[in-house]
C-alpha positions in Angstrom: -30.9 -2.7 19.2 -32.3 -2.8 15.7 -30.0 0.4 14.8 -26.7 -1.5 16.6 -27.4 -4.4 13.8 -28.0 -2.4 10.8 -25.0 -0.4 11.3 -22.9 -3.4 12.1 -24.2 -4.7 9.1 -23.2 -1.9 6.8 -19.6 -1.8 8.3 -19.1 -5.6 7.9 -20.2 -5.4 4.1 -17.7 -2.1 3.4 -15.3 -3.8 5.1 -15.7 -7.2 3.7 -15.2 -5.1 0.7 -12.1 -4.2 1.6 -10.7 -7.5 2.3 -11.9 -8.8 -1.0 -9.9 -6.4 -2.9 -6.9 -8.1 -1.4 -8.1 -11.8 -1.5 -8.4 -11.6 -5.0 -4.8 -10.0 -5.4 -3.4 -13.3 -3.5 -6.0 -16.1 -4.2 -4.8 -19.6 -3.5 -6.2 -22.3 -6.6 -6.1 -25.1 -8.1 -3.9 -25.7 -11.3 -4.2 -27.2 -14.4 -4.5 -31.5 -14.6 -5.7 -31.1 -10.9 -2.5 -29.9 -9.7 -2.0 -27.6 -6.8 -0.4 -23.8 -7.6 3.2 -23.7 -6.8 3.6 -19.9 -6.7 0.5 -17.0 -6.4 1.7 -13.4 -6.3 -0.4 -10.6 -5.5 -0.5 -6.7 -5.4 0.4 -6.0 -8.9 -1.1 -3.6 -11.6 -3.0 -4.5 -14.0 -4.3 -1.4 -15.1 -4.6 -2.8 -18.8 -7.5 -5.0 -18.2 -10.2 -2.6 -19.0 -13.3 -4.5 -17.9 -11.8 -6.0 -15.0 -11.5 -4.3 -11.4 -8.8 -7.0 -9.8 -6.1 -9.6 -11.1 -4.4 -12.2 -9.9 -1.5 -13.9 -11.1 -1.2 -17.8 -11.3 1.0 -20.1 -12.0 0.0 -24.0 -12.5 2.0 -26.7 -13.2 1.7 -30.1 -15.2 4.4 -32.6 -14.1 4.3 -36.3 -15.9 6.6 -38.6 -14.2 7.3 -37.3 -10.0 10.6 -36.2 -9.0 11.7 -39.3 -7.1 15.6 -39.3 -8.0 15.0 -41.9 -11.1 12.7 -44.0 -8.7 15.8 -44.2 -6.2 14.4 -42.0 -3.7 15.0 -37.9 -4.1 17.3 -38.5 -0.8 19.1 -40.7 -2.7 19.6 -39.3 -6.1 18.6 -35.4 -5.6 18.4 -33.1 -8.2 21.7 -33.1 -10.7 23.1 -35.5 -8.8 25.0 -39.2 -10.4 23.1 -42.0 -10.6 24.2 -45.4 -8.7 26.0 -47.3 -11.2 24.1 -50.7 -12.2 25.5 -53.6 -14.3 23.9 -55.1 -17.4 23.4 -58.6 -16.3 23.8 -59.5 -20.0 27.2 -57.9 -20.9 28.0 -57.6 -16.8 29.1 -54.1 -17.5 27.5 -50.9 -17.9 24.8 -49.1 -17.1 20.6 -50.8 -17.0 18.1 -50.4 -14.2 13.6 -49.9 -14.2 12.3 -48.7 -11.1 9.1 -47.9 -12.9 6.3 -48.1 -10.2 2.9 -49.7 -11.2 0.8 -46.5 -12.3 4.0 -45.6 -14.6 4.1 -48.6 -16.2 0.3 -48.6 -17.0 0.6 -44.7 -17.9 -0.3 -43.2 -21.4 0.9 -39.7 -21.0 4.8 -40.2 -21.1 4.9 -41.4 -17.8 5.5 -44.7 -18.7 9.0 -43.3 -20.2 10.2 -42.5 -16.8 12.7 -44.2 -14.1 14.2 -46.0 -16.1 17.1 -46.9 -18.3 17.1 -47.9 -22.3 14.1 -45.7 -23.2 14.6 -44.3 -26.3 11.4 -42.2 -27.3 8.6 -41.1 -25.6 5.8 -38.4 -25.9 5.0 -36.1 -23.0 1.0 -35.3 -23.3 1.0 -32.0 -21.3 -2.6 -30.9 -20.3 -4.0 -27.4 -18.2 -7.0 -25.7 -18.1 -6.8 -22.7 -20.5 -9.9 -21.1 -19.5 -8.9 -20.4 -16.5 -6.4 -17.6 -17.7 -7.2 -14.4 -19.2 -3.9 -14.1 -20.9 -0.6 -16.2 -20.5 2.4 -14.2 -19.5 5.7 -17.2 -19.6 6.0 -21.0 -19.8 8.6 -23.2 -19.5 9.1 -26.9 -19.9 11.7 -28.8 -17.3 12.9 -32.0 -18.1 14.8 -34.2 -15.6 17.6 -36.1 -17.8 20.7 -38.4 -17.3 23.1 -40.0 -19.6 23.5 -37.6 -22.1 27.0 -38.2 -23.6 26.4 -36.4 -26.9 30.0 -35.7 -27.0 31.7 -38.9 -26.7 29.3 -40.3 -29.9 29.3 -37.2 -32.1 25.4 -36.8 -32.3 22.7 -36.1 -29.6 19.3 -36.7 -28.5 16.2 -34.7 -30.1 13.7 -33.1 -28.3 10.5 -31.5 -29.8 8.0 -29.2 -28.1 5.1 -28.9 -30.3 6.9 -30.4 -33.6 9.8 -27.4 -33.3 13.3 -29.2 -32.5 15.6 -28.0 -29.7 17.9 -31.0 -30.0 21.0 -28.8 -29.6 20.1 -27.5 -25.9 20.5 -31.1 -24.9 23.6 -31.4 -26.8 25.9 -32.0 -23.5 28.0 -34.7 -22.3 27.0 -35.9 -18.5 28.7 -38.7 -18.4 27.4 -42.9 -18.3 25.9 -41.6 -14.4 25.5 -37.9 -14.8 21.9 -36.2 -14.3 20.7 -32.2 -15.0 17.7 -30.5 -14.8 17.1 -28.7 -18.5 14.4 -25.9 -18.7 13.2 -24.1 -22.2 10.8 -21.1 -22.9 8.0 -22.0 -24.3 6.9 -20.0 -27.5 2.8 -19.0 -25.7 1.9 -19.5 -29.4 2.6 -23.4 -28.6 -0.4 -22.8 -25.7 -3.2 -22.2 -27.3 -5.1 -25.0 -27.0 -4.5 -25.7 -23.9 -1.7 -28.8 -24.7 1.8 -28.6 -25.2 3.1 -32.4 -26.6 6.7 -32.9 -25.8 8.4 -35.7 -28.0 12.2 -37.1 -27.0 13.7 -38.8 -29.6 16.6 -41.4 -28.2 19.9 -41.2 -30.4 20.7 -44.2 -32.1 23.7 -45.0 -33.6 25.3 -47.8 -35.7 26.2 -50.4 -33.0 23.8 -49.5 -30.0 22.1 -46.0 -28.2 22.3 -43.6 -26.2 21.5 -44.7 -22.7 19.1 -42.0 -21.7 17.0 -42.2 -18.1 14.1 -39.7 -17.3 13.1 -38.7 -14.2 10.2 -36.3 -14.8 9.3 -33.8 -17.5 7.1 -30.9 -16.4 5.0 -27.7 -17.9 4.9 -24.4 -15.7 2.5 -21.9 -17.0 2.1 -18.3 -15.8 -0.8 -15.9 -16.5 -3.4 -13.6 -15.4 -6.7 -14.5 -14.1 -9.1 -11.5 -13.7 -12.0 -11.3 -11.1 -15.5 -9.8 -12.5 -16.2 -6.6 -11.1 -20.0 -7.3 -10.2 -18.7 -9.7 -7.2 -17.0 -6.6 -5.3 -19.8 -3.9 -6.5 -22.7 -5.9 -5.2 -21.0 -6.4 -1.7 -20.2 -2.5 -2.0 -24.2 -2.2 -2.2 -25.1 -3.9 0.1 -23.2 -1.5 2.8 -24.6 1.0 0.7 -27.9 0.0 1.5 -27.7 -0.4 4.8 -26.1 3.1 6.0 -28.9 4.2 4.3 -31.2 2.3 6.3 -29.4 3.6 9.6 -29.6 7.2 8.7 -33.7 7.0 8.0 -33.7 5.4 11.6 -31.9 7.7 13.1 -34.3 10.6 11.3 
């Protein structure tokens, strides 16, 4: 009986070992700013990780603001799609609404920027954990925009990641109702403290501004995370161990 559990021992720990080796390839974590992975790939190679024995790959993501269709609803107002049109009860034309919910409106992290119409700058505070990576691979940043009508007023909107200006991506013409997701590389250089602050800066012109409306602005990063190799080795011997227990019994 004694010699049925030992060896049932030793197969469970070399096979458990076997199992591990693909759990770590396809781990399922948490992301940075408590937010839940939104893509995990396993079985790749990372044969350049000299002290490691397995990798996975993760990819976290930040998002300030929630993609709710400008606070319409995402049924309502999906991705790219127009906004309703809305009157300015002051000039009984045009184009004005705030469907900021409580927590935006008492948000510090860009946020409070979102859902609504007449904002003209904001800064996006972007936070992840860093030390959960080994190394960073790609990052974008996403912003959800409508408005834009760079075209019609000859100038445009600017937009800084990290101080560096990439006003002329969002130099486009939507239309007074028109909405577009607008996604940028992120230079990994930007990453490494763990922050990337994102700073729109609303056009303004002579006699008035551009009426901008943000839905969301978000911060995907992708990079490796390696696993020690002491965690596998030790399970290895213990099934070591104890076929070498089962063969003294059998002797």
């Amino acid at each position: 009986m004694k010699k049925s559990i030992i060896a049932a021992m030793a197969l469970f720990c070399l096979f458990g070992l076997s199992l591990s080796a693909s759990a770590f390839n396809n781990m399922s974590t948490m992301g940075g700013s408590d937010k839940p992975v939104i893509n995990a790939v396993g079985d790749q190679n990372f044969s350049g990780l000299p002290s490691k024995k397995y990798a996975n790959v993760i990819t976290v993501l930040d998002m300030i603001g929630d993609n709710d269709g400008y606070g319409y609803g995402a049924a309502m107002v999906p991705d790219g799609a127009d906004l309703p049109v809305t009157n300015d009860p002051e000039e009984g034309a045009g184009w004005i609404f705030d469907n900021r919910s409580a927590a935006e409106l008492a948000a510090t992290n860009g946020a409070q920027g979102t859902d609504f119409e007449e904002m003209l700058d904001v800064t996006f505070n972007h936070r992840f954990d860093l030390s959960r990576f080994d190394y960073l691979t790609e990052a974008f940043f996403t912003i959800d925009i409508s408005g834009l009508q760079q075209g019609i007023f000859g100038g445009f909107s600017h937009l800084y990641l990290d101080g560096v200006d990439v006003a002329n991506l969002l130099d486009v013409d939507q239309g007074v109702w028109g909405s577009g997701l607008f996604t940028y590389a992120v230079d990994l250089s930007m990453l490494s403290d763990g922050a990337l602050d994102v700073y729109f800066d609303g056009w303004d012109f002579d006699y008035g501004h551009d009426d901008i409306a943000i839905d969301f602005a978000a911060l995907t990063v992708t990079g490796v995370s390696a696993i020690p190799e002491p965690a596998t080795m030790a399970l290895f011997g213990l099934g070591l161990v104890g076929l070498g227990m089962l063969r003294r019994w059998k002797e």
